[in-house]
N, CA, C and O atoms as a DFTB+ gen file, in Angstrom:
472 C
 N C O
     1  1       0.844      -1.200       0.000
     2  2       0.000       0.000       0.000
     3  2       0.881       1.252       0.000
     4  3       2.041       1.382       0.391
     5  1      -0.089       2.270      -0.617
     6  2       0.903       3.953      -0.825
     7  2       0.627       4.460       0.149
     8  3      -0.425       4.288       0.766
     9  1       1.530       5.172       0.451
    10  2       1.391       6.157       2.310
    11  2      -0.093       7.063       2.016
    12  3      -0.459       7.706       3.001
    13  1      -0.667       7.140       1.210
    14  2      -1.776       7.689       0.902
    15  2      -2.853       6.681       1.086
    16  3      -3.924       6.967       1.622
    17  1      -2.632       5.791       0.748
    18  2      -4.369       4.677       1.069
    19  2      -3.945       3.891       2.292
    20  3      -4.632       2.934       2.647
    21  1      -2.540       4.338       3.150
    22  2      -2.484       3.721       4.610
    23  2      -3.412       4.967       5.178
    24  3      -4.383       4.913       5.932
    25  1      -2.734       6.186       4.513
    26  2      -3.543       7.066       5.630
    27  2      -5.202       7.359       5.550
    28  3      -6.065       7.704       6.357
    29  1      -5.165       7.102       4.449
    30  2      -6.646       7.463       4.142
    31  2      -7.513       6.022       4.848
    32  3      -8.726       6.098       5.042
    33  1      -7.040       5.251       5.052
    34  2      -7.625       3.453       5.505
    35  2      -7.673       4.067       7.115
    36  3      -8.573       3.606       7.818
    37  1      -6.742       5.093       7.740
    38  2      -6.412       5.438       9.353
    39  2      -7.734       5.897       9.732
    40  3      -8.354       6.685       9.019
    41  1      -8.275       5.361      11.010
    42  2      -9.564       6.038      11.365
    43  2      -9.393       7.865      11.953
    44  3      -8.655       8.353      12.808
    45  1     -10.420       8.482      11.058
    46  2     -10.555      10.031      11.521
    47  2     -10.284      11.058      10.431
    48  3     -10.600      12.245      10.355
    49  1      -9.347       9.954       9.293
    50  2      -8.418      10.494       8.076
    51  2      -9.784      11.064       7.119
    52  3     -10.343      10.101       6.594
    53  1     -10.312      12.130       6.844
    54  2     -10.899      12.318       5.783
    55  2     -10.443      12.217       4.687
    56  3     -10.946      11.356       3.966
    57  1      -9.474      12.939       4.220
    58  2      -8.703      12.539       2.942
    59  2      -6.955      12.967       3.311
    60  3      -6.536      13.585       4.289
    61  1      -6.318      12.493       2.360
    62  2      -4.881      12.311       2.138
    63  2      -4.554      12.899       0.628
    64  3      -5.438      12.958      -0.227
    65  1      -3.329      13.285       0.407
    66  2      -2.613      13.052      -0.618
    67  2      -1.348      13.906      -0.863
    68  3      -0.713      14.517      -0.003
    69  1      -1.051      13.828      -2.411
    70  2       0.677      14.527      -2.323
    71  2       0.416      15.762      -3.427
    72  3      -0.508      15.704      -4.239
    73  1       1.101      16.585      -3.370
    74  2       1.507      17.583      -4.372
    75  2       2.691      18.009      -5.033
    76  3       3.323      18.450      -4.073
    77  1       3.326      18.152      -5.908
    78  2       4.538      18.896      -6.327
    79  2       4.356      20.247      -5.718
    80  3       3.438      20.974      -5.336
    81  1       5.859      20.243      -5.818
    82  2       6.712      21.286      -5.318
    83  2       6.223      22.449      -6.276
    84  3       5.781      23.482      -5.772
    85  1       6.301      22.283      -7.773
    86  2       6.206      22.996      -8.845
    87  2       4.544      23.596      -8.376
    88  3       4.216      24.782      -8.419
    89  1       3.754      22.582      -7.989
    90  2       2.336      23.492      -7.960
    91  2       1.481      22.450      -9.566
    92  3       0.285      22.559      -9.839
    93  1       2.246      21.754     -10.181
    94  2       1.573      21.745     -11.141
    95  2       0.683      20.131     -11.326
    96  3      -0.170      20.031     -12.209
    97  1       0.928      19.221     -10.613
    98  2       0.220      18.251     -10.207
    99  2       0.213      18.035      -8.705
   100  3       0.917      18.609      -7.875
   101  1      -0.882      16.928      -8.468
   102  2      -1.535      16.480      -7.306
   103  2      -1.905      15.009      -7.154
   104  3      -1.718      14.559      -8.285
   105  1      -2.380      13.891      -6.279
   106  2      -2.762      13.377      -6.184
   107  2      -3.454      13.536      -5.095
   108  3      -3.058      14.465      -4.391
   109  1      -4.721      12.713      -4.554
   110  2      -5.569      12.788      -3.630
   111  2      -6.178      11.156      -3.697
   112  3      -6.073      10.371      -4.639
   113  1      -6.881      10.928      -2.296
   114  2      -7.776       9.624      -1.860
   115  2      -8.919      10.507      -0.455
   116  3      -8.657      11.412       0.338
   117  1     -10.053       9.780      -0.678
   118  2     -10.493      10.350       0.406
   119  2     -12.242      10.834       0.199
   120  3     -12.982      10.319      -0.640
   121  1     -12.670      11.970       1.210
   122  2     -13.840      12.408       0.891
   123  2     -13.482      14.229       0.785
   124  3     -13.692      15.188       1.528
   125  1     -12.760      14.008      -0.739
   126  2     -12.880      15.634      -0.776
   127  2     -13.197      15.683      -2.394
   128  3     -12.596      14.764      -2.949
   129  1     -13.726      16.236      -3.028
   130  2     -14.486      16.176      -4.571
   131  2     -13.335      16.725      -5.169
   132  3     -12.595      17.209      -4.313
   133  1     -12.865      16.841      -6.433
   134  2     -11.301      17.158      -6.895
   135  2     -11.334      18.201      -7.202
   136  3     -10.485      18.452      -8.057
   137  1     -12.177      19.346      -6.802
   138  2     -11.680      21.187      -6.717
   139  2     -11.336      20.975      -4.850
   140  3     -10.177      21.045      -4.439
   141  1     -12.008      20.830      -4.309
   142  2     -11.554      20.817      -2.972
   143  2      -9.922      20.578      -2.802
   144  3      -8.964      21.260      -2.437
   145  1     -10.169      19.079      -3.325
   146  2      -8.718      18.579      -3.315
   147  2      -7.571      19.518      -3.911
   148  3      -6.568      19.777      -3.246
   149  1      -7.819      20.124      -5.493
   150  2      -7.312      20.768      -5.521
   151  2      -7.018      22.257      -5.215
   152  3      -5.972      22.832      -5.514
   153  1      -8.059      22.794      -4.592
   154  2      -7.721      23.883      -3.813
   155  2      -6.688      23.554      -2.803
   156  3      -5.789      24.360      -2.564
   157  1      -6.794      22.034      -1.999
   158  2      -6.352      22.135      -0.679
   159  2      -5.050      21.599      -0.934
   160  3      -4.369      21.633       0.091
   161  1      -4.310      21.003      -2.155
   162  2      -2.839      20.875      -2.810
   163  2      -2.396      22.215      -2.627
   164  3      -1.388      22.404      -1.945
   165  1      -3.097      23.314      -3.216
   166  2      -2.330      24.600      -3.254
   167  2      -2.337      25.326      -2.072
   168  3      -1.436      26.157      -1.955
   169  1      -3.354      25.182      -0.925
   170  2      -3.317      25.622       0.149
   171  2      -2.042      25.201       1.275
   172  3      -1.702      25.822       2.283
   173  1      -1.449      23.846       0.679
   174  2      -0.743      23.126       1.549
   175  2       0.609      23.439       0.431
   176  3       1.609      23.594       1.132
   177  1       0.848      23.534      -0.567
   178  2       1.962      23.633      -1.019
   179  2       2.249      25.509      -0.551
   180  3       3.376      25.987      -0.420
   181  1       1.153      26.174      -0.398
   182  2       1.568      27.664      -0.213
   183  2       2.630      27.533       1.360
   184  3       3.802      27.817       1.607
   185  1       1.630      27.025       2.066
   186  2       1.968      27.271       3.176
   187  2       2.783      26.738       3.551
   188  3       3.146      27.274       4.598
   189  1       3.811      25.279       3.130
   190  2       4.881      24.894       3.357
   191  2       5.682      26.140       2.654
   192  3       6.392      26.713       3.480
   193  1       5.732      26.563       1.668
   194  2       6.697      27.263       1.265
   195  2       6.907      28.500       2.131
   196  3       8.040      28.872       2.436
   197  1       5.646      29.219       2.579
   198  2       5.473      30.250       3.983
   199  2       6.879      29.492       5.248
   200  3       7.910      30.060       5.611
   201  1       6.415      28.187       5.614
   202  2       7.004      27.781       6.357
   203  2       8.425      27.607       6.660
   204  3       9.065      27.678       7.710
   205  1       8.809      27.302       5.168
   206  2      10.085      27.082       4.517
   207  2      10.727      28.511       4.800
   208  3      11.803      28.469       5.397
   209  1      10.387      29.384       4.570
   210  2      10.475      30.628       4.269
   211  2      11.220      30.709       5.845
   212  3      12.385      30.567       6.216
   213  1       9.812      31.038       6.627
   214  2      10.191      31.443       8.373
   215  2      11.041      30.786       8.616
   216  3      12.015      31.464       8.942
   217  1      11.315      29.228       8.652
   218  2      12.425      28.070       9.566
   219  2      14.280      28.927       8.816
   220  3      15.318      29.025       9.470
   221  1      14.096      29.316       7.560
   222  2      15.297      29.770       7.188
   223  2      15.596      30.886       7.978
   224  3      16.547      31.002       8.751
   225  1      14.693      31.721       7.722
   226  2      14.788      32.973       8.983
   227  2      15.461      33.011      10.332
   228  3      16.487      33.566      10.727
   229  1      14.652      32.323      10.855
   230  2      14.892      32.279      12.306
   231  2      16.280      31.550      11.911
   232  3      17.238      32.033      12.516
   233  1      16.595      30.502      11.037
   234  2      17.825      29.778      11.054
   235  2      18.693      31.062      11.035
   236  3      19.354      31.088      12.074
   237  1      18.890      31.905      10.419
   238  2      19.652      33.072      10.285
   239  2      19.756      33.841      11.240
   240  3      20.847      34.312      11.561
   241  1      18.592      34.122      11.898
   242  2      18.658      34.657      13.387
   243  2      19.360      34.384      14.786
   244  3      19.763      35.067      15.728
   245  1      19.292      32.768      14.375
   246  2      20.176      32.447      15.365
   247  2      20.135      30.924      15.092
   248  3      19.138      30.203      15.128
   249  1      22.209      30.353      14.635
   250  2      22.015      29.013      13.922
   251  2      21.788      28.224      14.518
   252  3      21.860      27.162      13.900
   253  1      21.395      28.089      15.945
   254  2      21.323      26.839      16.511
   255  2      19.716      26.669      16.892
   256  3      19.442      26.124      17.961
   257  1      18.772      27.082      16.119
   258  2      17.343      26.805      16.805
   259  2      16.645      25.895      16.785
   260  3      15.694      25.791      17.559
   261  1      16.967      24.963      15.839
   262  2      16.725      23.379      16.019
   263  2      15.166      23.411      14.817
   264  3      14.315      22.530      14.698
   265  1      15.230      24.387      14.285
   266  2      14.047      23.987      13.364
   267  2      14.073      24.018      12.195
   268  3      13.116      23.659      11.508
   269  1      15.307      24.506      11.667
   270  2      15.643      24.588       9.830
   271  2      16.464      22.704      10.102
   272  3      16.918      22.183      11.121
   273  1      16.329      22.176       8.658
   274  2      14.808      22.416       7.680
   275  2      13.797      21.807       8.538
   276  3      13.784      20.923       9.395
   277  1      12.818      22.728       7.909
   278  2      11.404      22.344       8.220
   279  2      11.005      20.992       7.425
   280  3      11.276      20.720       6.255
   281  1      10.551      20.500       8.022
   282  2       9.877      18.725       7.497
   283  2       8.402      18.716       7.316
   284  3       7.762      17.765       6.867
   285  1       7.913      19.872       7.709
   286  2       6.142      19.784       7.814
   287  2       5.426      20.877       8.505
   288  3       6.088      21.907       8.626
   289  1       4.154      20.893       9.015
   290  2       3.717      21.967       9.468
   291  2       1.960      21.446      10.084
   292  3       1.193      20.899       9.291
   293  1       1.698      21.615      10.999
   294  2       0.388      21.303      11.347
   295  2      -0.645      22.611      11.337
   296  3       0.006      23.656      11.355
   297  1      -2.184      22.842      11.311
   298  2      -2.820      23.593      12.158
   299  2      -4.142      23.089      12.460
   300  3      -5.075      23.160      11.659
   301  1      -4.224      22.575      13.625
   302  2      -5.218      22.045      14.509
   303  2      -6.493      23.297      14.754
   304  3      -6.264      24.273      15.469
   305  1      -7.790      23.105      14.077
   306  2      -8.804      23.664      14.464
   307  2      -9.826      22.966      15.402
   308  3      -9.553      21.990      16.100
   309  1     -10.954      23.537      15.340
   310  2     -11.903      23.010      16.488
   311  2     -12.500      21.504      15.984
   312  3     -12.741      20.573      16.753
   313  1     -12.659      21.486      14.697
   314  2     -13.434      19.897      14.245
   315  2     -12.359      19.295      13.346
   316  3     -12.255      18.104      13.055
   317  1     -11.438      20.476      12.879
   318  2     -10.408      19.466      11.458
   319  2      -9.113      20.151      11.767
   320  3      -9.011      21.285      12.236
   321  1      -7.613      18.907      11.284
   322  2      -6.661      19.383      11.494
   323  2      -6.294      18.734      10.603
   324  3      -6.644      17.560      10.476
   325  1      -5.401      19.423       9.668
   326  2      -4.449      19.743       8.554
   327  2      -2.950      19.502       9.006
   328  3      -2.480      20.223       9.885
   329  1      -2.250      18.582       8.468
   330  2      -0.900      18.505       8.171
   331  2      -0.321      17.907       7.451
   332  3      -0.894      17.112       6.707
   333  1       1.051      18.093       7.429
   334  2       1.742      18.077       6.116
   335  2       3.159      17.766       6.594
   336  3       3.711      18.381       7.506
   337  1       3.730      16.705       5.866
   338  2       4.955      16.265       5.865
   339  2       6.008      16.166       4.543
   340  3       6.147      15.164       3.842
   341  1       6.475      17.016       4.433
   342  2       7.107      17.040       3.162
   343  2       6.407      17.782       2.218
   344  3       6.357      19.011       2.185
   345  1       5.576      16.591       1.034
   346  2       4.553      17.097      -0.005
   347  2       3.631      16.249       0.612
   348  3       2.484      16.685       0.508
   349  1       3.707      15.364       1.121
   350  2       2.033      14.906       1.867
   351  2       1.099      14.770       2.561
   352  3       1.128      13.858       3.388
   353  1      -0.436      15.917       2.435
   354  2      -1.018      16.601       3.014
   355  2      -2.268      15.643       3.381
   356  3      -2.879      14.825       2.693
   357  1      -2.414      16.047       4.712
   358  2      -3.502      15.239       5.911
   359  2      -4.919      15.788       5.988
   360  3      -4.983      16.919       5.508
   361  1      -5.886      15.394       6.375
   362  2      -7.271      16.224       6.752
   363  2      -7.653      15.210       8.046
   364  3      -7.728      13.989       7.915
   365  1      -7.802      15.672       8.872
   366  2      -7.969      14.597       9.955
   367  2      -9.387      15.298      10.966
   368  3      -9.445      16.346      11.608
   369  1     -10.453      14.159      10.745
   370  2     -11.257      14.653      11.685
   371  2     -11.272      14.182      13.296
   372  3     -11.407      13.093      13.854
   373  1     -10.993      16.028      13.916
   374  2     -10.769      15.643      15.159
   375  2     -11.148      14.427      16.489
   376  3     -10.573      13.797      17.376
   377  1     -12.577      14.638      15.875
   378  2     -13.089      13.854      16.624
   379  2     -13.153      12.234      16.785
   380  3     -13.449      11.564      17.774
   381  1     -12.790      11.854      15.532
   382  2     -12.261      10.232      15.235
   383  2     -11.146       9.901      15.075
   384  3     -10.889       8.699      15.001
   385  1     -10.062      10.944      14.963
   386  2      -8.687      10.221      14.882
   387  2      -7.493      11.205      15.686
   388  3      -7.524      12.326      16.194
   389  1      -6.599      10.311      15.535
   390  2      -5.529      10.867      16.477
   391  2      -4.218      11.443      15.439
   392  3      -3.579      11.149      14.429
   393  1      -4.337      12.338      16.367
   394  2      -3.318      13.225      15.153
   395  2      -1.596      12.831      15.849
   396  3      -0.687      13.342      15.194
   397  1      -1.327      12.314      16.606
   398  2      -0.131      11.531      17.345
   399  2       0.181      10.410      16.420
   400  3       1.304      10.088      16.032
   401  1      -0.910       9.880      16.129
   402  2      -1.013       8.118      15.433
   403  2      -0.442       8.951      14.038
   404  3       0.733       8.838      13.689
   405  1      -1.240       9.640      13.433
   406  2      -0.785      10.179      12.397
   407  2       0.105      10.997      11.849
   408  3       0.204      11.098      10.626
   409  1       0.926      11.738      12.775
   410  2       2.312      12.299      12.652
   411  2       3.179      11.540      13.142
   412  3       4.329      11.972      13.211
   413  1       2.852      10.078      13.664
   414  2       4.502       9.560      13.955
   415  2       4.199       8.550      12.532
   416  3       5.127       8.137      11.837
   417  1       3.152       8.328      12.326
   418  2       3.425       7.479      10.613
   419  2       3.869       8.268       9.592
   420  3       4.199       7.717       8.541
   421  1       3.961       9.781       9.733
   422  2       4.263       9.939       8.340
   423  2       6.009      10.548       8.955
   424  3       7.085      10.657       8.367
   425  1       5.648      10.788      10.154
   426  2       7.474      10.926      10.396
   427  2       8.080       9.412      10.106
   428  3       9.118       9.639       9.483
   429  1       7.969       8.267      10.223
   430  2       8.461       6.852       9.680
   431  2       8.478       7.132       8.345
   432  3       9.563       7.226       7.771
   433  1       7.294       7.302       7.669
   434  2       7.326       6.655       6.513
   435  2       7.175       7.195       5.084
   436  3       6.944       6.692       3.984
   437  1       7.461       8.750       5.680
   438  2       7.556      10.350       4.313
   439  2       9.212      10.216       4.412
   440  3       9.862       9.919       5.414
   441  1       9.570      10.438       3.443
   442  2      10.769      10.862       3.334
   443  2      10.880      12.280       3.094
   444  3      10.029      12.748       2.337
   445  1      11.908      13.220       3.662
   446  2      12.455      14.322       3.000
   447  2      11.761      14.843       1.876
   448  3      10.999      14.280       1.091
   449  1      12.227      16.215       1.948
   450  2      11.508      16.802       0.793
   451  2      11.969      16.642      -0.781
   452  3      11.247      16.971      -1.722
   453  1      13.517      15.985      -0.935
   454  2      14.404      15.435      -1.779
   455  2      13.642      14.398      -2.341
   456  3      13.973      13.935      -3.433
   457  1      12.686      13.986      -1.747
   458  2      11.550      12.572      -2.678
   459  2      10.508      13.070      -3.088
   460  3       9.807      12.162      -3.535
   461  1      10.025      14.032      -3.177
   462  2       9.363      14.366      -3.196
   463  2       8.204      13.905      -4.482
   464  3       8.631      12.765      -4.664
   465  1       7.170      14.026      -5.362
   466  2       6.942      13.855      -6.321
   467  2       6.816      15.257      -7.319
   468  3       6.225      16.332      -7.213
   469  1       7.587      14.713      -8.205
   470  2       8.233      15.819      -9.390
   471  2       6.976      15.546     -11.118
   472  3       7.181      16.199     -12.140
């Protein structure tokens, strides 16, 4: 199985999938209709690059802060939480799944942003 239909099979997982770096493809599994999906590729490729952005920063600010490079980025709301490891982006509903269960699987089993899909 692809780290995408493990996560999407994870109880709570609404949908899963990956994006290029470039912005110009996507894949998705899940319950999101494919403008959603693809809105939420570009929502998650923006904001890693936001992220990317800050972790260099602060790296410059001061080299020892323990957070460049950035590997991912979460934001936990009241019913849904969003994250992202590399290029592969999470939808997790709060209330059925565990977002612990699901960031130590994709810390195992995402590689670097160097794998990314091109």
């Amino acid at each position: 199985m692809s780290v995408i239909s493990d996560l999407v099979a994870t109880p709570g997982v609404i949908a899963a999938g990956e994006y290029t770096y470039r912005g110009d493809r996507f894949t998705y599994d899940g319950q999101l209709d494919y403008e959603t999906a693809r809105m939420a590729s570009i929502m998650c490729r923006a904001t890693t690059m936001a992220v990317h952005m800050e972790t260099d920063m602060l790296k410059h600010l001061k080299a020892d802060c323990g957070c460049a490079p950035a590997r991912g980025w979460v934001v936990r709301g009241d019913k849904m939480t969003v994250c992202v490891m590399a290029n592969v982006f999470c939808f997790i509903d709060n209330a059925n799944g565990s977002l612990n269960d699901i960031m130590a699987y994709l810390r195992e089993h995402v590689e670097s942003s160097e794998t990314m899909l091109v």
